[in-house]
GUGU-672265 format. One record per residue: x, y, z of N, C-alpha, C in turn; residue in one letter. Coordinates in steps of 0.001 Angstrom, whole numbers, padded with zeros to 6 digits, always signed. Example, Ala and Ser with C-alpha at 12.3 -4.5 7.8 and 13.67 -1.06 7.14 Angstrom:
<rs>
+013190-005690+007800+012300-004500+007800+013200-003300+007800A
+012850-002250+007080+013670-001060+007140+012900+000030+007870S
</rs>
This chain:
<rs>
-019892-015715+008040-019617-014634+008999-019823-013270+008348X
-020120-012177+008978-020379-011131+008608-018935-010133+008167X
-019203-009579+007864-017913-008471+007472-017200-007795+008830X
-018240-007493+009361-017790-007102+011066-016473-007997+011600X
-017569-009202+011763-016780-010657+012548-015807-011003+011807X
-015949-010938+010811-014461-011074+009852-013348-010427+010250X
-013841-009241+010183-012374-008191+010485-012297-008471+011927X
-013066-008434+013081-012746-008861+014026-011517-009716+014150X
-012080-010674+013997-011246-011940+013972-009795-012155+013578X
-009733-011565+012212-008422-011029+011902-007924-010416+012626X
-008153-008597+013009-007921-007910+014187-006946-008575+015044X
-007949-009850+015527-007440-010460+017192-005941-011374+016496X
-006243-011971+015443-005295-013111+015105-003739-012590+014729X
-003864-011483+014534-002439-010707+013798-002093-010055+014915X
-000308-009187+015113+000302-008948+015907-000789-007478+016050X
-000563-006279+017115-001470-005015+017026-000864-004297+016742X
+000495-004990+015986+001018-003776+015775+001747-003645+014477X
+000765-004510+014059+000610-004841+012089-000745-004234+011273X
-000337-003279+010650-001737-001982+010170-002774-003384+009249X
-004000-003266+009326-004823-003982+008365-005360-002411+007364X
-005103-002721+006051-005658-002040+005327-006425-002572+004359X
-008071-002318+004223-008967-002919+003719-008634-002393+001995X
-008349-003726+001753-008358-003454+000159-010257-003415-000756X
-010620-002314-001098-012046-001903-001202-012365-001731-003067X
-011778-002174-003315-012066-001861-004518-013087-002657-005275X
-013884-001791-005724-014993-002686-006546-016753-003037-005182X
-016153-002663-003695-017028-002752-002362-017840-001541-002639X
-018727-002255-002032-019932-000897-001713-020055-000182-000711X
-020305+001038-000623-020047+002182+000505-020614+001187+001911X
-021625+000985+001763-022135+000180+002806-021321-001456+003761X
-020363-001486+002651-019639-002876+002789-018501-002188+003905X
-018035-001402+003396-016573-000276+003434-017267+000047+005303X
-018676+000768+005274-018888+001800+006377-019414+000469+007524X
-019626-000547+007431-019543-001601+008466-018195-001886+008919X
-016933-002333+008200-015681-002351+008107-015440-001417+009064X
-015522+000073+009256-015301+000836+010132-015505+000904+011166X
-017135+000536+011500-017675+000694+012362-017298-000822+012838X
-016836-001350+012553-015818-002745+013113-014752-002142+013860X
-014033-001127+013366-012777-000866+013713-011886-000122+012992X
-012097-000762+011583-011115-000882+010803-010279+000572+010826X
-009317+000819+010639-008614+002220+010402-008018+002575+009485X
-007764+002109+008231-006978+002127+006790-007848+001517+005735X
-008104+002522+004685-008762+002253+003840-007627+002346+002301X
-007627+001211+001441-006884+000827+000476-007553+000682-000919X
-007331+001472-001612-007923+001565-003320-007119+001473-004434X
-007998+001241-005439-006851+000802-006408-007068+002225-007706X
-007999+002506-007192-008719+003591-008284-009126+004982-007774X
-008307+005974-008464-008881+007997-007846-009962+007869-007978X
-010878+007553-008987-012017+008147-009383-013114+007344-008408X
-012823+005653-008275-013816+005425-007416-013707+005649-006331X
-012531+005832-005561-011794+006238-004266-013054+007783-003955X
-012893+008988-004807-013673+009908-004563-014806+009862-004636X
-015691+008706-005098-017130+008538-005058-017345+007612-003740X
-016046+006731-003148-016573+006269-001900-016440+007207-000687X
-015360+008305-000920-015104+009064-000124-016489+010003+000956X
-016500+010492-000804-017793+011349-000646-019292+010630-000083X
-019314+009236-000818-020732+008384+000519-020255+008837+001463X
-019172+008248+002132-018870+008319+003476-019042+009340+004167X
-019495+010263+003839-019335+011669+004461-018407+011647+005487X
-018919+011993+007061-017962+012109+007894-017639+011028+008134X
-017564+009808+007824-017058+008388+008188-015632+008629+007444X
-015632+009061+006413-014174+008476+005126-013353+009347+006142X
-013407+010753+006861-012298+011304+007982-011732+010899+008856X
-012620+009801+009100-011886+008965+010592-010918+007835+010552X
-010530+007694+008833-009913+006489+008372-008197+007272+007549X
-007620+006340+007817-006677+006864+006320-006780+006236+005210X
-006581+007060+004185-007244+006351+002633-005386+006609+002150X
-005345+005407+001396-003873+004572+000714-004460+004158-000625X
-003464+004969-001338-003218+004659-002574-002743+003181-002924X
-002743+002477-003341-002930+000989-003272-002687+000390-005117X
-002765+000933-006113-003089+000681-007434-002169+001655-007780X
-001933+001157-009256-000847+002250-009951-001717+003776-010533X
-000470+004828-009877-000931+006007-010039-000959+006744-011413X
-001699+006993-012159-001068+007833-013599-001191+009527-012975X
+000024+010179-013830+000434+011329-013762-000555+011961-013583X
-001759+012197-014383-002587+012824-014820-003564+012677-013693X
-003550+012245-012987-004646+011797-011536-004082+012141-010275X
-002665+012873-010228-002111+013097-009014-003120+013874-008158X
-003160+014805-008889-004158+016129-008090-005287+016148-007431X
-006030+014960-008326-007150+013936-007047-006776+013264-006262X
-005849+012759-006731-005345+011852-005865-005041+012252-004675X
-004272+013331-004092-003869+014162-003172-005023+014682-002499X
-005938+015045-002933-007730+015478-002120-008277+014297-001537X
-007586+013048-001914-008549+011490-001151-007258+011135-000332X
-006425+011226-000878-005051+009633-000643-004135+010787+000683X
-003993+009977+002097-003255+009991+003274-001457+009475+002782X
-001403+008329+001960-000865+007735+001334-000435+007108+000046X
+000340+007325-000563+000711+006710-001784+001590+005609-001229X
+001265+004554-001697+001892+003049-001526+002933+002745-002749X
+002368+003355-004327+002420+002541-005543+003824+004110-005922X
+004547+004814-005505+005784+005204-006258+006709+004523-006944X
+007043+004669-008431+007959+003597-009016+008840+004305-009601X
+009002+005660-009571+010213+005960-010347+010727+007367-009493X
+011423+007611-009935+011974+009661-009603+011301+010392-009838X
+010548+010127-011191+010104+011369-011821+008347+011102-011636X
+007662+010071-010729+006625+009851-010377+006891+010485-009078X
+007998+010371-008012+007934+011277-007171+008203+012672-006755X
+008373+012869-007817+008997+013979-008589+007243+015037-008535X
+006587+014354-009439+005519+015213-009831+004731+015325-008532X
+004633+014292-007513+003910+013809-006510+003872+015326-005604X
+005675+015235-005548+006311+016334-004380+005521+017694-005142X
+005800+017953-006555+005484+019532-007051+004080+020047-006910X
+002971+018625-006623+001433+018999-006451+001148+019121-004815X
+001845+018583-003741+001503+018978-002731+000808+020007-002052X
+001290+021022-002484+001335+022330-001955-000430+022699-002302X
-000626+022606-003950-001825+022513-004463-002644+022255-003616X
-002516+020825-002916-003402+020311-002733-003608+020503-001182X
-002636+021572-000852-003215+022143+001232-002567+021410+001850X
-001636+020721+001839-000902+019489+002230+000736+019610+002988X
+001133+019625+004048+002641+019727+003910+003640+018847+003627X
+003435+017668+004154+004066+016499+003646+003340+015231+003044X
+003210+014302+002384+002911+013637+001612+003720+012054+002215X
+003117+011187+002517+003883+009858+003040+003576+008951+002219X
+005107+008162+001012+004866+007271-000040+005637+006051+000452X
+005231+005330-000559+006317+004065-000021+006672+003829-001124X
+007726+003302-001673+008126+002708-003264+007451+001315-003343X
+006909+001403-004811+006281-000157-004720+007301-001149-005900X
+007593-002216-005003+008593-003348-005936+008031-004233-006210X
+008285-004254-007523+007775-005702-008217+008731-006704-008234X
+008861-007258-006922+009915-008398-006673+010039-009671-007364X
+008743-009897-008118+008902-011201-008698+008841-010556-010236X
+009189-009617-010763+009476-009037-011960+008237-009449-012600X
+007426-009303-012238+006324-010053-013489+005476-008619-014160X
+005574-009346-015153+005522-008972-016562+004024-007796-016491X
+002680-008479-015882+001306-007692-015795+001120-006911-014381X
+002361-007089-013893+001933-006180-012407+002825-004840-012447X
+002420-003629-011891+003256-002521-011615+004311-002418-010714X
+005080-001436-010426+005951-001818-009436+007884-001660-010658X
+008660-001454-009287+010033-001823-009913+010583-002990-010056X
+010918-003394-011288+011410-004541-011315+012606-005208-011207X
+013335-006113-010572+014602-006161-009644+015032-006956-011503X
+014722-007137-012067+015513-008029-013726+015666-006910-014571X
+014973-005689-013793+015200-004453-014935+016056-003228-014328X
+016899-003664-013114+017297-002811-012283+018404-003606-011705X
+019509-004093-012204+020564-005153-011556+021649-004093-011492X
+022328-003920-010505+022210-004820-008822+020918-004003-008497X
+020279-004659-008466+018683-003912-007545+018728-003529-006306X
+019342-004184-005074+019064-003130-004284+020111-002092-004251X
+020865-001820-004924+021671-000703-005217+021332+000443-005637X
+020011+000201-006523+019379+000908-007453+018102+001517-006191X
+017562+000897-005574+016865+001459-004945+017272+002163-003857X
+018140+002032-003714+018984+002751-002458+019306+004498-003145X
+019464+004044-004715+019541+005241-005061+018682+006409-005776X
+017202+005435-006305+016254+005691-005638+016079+006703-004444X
+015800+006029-003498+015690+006953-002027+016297+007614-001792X
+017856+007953-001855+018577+009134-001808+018020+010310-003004X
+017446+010465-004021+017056+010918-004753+015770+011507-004305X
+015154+010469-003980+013447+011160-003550+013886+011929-002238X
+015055+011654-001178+014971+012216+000205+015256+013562-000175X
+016054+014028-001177+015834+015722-001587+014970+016327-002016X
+013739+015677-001933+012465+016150-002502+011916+016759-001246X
+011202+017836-000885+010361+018586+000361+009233+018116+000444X
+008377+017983+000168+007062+017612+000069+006674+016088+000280X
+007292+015053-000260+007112+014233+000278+008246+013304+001186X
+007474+012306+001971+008886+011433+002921+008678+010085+002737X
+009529+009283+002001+009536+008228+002093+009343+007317+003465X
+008198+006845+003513+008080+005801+004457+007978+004500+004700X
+008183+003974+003468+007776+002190+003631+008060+001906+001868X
+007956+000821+001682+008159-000364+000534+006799-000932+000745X
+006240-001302-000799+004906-002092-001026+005421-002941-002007X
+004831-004632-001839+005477-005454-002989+004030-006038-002684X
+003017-006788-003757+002638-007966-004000+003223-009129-003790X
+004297-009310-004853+005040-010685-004538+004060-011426-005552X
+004559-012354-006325+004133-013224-006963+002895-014248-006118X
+001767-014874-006941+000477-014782-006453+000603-016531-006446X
+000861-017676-005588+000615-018979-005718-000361-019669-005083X
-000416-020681-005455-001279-021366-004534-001124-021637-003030X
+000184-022082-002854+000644-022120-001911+001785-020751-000932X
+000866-019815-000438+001985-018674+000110+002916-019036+000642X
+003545-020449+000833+005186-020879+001301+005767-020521+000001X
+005358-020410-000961+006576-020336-002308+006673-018718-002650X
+005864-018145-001867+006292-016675-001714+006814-016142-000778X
+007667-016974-000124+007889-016044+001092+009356-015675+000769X
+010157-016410-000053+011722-016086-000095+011230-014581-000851X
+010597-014285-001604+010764-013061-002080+010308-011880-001151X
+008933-012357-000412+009134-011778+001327+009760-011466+001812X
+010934-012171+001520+012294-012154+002747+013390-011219+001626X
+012664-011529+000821+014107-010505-000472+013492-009009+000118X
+012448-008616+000307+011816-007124+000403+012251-006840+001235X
+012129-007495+002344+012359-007339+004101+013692-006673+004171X
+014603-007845+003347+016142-007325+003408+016200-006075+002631X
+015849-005094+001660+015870-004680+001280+015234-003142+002259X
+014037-003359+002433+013365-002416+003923+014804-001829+004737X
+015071-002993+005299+016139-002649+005944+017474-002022+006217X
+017883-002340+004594+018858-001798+004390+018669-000516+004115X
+017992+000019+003541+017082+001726+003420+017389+001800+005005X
+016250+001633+005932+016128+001979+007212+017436+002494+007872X
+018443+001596+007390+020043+001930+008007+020533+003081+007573X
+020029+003933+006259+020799+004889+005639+020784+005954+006554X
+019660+006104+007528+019328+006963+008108+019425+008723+007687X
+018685+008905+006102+018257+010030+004920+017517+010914+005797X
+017605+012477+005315+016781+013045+005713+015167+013007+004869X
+014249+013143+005259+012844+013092+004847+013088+011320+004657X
+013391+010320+005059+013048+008997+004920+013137+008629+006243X
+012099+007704+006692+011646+007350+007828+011012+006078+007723X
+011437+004893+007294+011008+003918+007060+010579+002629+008195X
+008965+003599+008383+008240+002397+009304+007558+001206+008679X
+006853+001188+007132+005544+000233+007345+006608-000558+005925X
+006279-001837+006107+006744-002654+004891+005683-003590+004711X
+004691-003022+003794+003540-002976+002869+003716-004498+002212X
+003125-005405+002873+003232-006613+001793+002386-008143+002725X
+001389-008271+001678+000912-009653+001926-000710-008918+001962X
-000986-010309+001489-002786-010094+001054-003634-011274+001340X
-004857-011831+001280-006040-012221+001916-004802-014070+001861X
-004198-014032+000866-003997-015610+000601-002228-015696+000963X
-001742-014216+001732-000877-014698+001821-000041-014135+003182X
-001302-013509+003655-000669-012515+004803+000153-012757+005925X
-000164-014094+006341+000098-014875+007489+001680-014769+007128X
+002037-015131+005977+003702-015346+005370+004260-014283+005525X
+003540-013213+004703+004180-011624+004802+004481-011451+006378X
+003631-011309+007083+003460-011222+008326+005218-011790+009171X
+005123-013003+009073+006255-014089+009530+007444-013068+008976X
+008048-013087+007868+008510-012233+007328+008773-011380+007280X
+008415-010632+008725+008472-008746+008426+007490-007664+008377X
+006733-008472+007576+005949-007176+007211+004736-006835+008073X
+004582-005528+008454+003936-004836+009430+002765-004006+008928X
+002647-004110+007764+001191-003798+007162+000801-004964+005876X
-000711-005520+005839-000690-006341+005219-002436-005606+004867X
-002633-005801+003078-003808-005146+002436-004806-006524+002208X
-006041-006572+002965-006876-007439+002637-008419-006984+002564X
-008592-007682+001530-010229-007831+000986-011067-008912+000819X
-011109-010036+000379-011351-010956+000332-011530-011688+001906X
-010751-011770+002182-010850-012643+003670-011944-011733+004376X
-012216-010408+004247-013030-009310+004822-014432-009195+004709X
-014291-008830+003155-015801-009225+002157-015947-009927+001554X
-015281-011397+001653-015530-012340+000597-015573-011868-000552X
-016077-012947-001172-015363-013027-002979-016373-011561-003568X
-015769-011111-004615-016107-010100-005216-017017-010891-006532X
-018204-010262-006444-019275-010712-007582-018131-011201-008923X
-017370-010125-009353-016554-010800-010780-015940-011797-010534X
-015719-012199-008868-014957-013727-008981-015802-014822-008944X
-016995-014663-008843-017743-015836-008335-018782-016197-009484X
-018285-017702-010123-018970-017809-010601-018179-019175-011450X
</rs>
């Protein structure tokens, strides 16, 4: 199937009122600008620097999309980051939202919409907060968000987790369901500058679960553009 019919298909199969954000990293402008012209409306990267070289192909195409920060942010890249990114997904600390909020302004911008990203299954090679390095964890993130909601510039809007990667996405879903509860309990604080709509979680092998689970935005690539040249082989 084509990339079109792909996303189609997905499109139809998921609720409409669950965001698809094309995870693009490593895709070619041409892969990305069919995707659109499919439909697609959220564009997801893992990288500033290639993010601004797909931007710029796109000419007036990359405007009609929102582009999401998706990959871990370093300090030193905010300021691009803010000229491409609608969204930051990947916030992990205070003082990452900290710097986020002080470049806004820089960058022509009035508010800034992040989500905190949790590393729910604590693992060791992925980014994100880790609930074994943060006990009682959701305590910690609660305080977290009261912290970032005094910040001006940006508004907390959502939670992003991976979730540990199996063969089988039934053995990821209790930690699915750990995020969800966690979403929620934020949502109740009812903070100023926090507004917690999208809970960011599930990908090409596991979305269907995320989905079941809660979550109302799910990042896929693979199921979209098939396998990426470095996987195949």
């Amino acid at each position: 199937m084509s990339i079109s019919a792909n996303y189609i298909k997905i499109r139809q199969e998921i609720p409409k009122e669950v965001t698809i954000v094309l995870s693009v990293k490593t895709r070619t402008v041409e892969e990305i600008e069919e995707a659109i012209n499919a439909g697609a409306t959220d564009i997801g990267q893992n990288y500033v620097q290639e993010a601004g070289q797909m931007y710029s192909a796109l000419q007036k195409k990359a405007t009609k999309v929102r582009w999401h920060m998706i990959g871990h942010l370093q300090t030193n890249k905010i300021n691009k980051a803010l000229r491409i990114f609608d969204v930051i997904q990947t916030v992990d600390s205070a003082e990452k939202a900290a710097a986020i909020d002080k470049r806004v302004e820089g960058a022509r911008k009035r508010i800034v919409p992040v989500y905190i990203e949790i590393n729910i299954g604590s693992e060791f090679s992925k980014a994100g907060i880790k609930p074994a390095e943060h006990e009682p964890f959701e305590e910690y993130i609660e305080k977290l968000v009261m912290d970032m909601s005094k910040l001006e510039r940006i508004r907390v809007e959502g939670l992003m987790t991976m979730g540990p990667r199996f063969g089988n996405p039934e053995d990821v879903r209790p930690y699915f369901r750990r995020t969800r509860k966690i979403f929620e309990r934020i949502k109740a604080l009812d903070s100023p500058n926090v507004d917690m709509k999208y809970l960011s979680m599930g990908m090409t092998n596991s979305y269907r679960t995320a989905i079941e689970e809660g979550s109302n935005m799910v990042r896929i690539g693979t199921a979209i553009f098939g396998k990426r040249k470095c996987d195949i082989g």
